[in-house]
N, C-alpha and C positions, 0 to 999 in steps of 0.2 A: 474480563472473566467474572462471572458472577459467584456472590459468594455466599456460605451458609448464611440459610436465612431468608435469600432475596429472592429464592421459588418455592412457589407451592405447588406441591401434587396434592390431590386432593386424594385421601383413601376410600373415600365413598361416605354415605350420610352416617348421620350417628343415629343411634337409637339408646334408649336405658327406660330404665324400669326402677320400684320401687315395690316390692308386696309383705305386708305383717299377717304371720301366719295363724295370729292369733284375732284377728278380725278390727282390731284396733286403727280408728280413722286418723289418715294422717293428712296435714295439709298440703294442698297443691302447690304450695313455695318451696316447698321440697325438691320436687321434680323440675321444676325450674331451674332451680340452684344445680340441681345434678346434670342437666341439658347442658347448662352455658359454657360451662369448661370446653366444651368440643364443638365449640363455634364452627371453625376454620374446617370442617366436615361437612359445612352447608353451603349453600350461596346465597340464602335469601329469599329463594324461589318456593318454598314451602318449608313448612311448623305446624305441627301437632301433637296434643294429646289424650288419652284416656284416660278415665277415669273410674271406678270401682267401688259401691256404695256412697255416692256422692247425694243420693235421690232416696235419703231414707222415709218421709213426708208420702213420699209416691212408690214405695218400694213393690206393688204388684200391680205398678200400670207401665208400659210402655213407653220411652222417651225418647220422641221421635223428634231431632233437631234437623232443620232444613235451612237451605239457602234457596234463595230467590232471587231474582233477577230482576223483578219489577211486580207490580202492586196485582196485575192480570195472572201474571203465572202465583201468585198467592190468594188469588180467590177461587182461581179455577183448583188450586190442590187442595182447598178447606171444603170445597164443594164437593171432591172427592173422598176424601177422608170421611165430612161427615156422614157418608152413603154407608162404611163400613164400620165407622168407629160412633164409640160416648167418648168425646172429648173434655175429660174432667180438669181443665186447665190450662191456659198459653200466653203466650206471651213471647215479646222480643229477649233473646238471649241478653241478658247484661253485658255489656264492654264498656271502654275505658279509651279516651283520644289515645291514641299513641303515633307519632312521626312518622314511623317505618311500618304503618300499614294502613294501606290507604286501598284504592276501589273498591271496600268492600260491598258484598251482598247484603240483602236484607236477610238477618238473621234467626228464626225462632226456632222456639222449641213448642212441643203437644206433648201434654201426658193421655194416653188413652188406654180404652181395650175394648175389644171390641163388641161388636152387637150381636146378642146371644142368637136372634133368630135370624140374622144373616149368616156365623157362623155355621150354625146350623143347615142353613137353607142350602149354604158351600160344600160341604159332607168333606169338607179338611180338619185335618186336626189344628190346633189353633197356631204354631208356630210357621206351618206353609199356609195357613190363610194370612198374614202379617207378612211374612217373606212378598208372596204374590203383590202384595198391595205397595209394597217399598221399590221393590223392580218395576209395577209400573209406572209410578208416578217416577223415576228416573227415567226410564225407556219413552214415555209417552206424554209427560207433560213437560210441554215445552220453559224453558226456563226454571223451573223447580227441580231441587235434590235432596234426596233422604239421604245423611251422611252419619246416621246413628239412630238405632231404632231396639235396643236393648232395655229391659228391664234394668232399673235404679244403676244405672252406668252413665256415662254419655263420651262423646266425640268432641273437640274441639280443636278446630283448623283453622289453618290461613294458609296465604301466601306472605311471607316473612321468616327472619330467624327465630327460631323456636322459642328462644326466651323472650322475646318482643310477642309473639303470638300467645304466650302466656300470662305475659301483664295484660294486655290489651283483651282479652277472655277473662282476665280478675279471678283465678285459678286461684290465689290467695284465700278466695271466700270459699274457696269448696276443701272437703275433708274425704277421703277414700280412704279402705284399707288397701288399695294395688291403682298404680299407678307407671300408667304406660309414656314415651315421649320418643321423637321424631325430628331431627332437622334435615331437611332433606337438598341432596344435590344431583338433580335431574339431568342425566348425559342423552336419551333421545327420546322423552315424550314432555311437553308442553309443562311448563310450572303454572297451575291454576289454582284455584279455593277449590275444588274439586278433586282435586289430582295430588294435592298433600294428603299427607298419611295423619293420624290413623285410617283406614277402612274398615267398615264393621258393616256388620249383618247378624240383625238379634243380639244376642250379648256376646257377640265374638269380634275382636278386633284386631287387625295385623298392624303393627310397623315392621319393615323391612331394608333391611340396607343391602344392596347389591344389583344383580343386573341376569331379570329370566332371557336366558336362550331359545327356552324350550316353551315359550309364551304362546306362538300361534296354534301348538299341538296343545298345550294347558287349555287354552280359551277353544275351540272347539271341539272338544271334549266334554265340556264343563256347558255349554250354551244348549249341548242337545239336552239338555236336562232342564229346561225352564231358565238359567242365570242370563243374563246379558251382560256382555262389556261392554260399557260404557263412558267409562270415565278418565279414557286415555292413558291409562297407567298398568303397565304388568301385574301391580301389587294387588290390581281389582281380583286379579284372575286368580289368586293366593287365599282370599277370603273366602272366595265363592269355593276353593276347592274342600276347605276347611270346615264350612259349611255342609255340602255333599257327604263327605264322607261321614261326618258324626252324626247329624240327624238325619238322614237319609239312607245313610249304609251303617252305621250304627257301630264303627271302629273305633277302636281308646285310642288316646292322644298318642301312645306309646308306636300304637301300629300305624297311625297318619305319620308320624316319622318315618317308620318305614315305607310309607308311598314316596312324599315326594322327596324326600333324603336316602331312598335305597340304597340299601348295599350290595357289594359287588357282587356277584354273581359268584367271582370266588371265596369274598366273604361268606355268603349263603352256605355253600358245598360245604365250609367247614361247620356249620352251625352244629349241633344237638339233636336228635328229634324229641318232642313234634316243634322245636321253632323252625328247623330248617324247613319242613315242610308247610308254615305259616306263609316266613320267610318269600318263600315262591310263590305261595299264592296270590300276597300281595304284589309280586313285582307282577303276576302275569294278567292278574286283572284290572290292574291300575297301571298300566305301563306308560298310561298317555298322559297322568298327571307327576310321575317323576319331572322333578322341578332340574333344570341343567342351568349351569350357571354359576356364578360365587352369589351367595347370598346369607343373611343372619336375619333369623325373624324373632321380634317376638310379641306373642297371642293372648292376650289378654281373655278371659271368660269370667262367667260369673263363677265364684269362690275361689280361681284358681290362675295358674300362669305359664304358659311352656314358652320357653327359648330353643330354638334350635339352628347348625351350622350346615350347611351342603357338608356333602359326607367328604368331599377333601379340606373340608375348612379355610378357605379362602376368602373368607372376612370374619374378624378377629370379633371377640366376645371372652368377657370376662364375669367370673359370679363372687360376688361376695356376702358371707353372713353374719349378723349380730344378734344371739338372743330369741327373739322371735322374727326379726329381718333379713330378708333377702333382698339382694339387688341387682341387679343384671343389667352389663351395661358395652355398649363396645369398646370404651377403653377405663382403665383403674380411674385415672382421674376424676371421673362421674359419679365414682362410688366413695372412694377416698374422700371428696369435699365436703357431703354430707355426713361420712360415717368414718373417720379416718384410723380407728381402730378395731379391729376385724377381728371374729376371732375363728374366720379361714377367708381364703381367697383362692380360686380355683378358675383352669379356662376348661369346657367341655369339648370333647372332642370331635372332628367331623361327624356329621348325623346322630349325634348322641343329644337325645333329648333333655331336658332340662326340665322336672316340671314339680310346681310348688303348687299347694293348695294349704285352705283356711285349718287351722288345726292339724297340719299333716308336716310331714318331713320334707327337706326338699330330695327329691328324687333326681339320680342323672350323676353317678361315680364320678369320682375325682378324674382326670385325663392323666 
């Protein structure tokens, strides 16, 4: 008979976060130290994180970090790039040997922005001219991936445990006010460099812990509008929706909750007007990107941070605050080792959004 102790279920990956609402840079050892407590919620198979003010030197060029597969898929993407972009800087991302991560890619980063009379010649505004240029060099150059493409933010992945992925990135050296993290435990798509979380697009970035049902209806929905999936992971399809809706359909974080975390229908009926009548509208024009499934994300952007739960809440998230900090994390321990005296600790409810910005309150009622 086996006895406590000697199995493990795994509850799904972990995620946590760190954001000072006062704009104040914190070091990436932080977020490390808050990842490692919930080891045993990953398998090794991917690590990642965000980061938020880390690129203040660079703070209104683009930072575009890629992996590469070999020396050809990096001259064919520079040759690309330089067609659209002033690359005002690059270089190979800094790392550190480390045991537990090995095949890696070739790694860099570019600071750019782009060329005023190509912009122009494009008749985009500047954020879908950048968008278009990172989807293609994903979709189209072979071997090459855009996995961060945000203003003074960036991305950093692997395949490995999240705290290994973090020495091995020298996270140590970088300073953010918001900071995102990731370890992930893949049940049916491919554990790659690729395919670890974070995913971003522009300065929006997801970590996700749980499992889309409603993925093949997300992703084609999401594709007739220019995005591609490509990167073998449902989470791709979370980014890209997140994207759509805010710069594209121009909805607040508040009401992208209620797309893809809607509520019931009987929920709605009882609302107020006019949210009841919001209410509806979003379910009925977005009914294809309701997200189904147990899932807990959370969304990093420039200035700010939302967490949120499937509206039954079937993967656990916890928030705690100190002062000017917030932190969000799926379980107390993550929050407690860095910060062990709180002065609240609160879990949010199914679809009840979560969301902190620089100078602002954290928004998102006690559950």
């Amino acid at each position: 008979m086996l006895k406590e102790g000697q199995v493990h279920i795994p509850s799904g990956c972990a995620i946590s976060s760190i954001f000072c609402k006062s704009g104040r840079r914190i070091s990436g050892e932080q977020i490390i130290k808050s990842i490692a407590p919930m080891h045993d919620r990953s398998n090794g198979l991917g690590g990642g994180f965000a980061g938020y003010g880390i690129y203040p030197q660079y703070a209104d060029l683009y930072a575009f970090h890629l992996f590469y597969d070999n020396m050809d898929a990096r001259n064919a993407c520079e040759r690309y790039l330089e067609e659209s972009f002033d690359i005002v800087a690059y270089e190979k991302i800094p790392t550190r040997r480390h045991p537990a991560i090995t095949n890696q890619p070739m790694i860099w980063r570019y600071f750019l922005s782009p060329k005023k009379t190509v912009l122009d010649e494009s008749q985009l505004d500047e954020k879908e001219f950048v968008v278009r240029r990172v989807l293609h060099v994903n979709a189209k150059i072979e071997g090459a991936y855009v996995f961060s493409s945000g203003k003074n933010m960036g991305v950093f992945k692997a395949v490995g445990f999240p705290e290994d992925v973090g020495e091995f990135y020298r996270l140590d050296e970088y300073a953010g006010y918001c900071w995102t993290a990731h370890g992930r435990y893949p049940t049916n798509t491919p554990g790659w460099w690729g395919g670890a979380h974070p995913f971003a697009l522009l300065d929006y970035s997801v970590v996700h812990n749980g499992e889309i049902s409603s993925y093949d209806a997300n992703r084609r929905f999401i594709e007739m509008f220019g995005y591609a999936c490509t990167l073998q992971t449902d989470t791709e399809a979370i980014t890209y929706i997140i994207d759509y809706l805010v710069r594209k359909r121009g909805l607040t974080l508040e009401e992208i909750a209620g797309v893809i975390a809607a509520p019931f229908w009987s929920t709605i009926a009882a609302m107020p007007e006019p949210q009841r009548s919001r209410a509806q509208y979003l379910r009925n024009a977005f009914s294809s990107l309701l997200i189904n499934g147990p899932f807990s994300i959370l969304v990093g952007f420039e200035g700010g941070l939302m967490a949120l739960n499937d509206r039954l809440k079937l993967r656990s998230m916890v928030v705690g605050e100190k002062d000017d900090m917030v932190y969000i994390a799926s379980e107390e321990c993550a929050i407690r080792i860095i910060e062990p005296e709180l002065d609240r600790i609160w879990s949010p409810g199914g679809g009840q959004a979560v969301i902190v910005t620089l100078d602002n309150a954290c928004k998102g009622g006690k559950a």
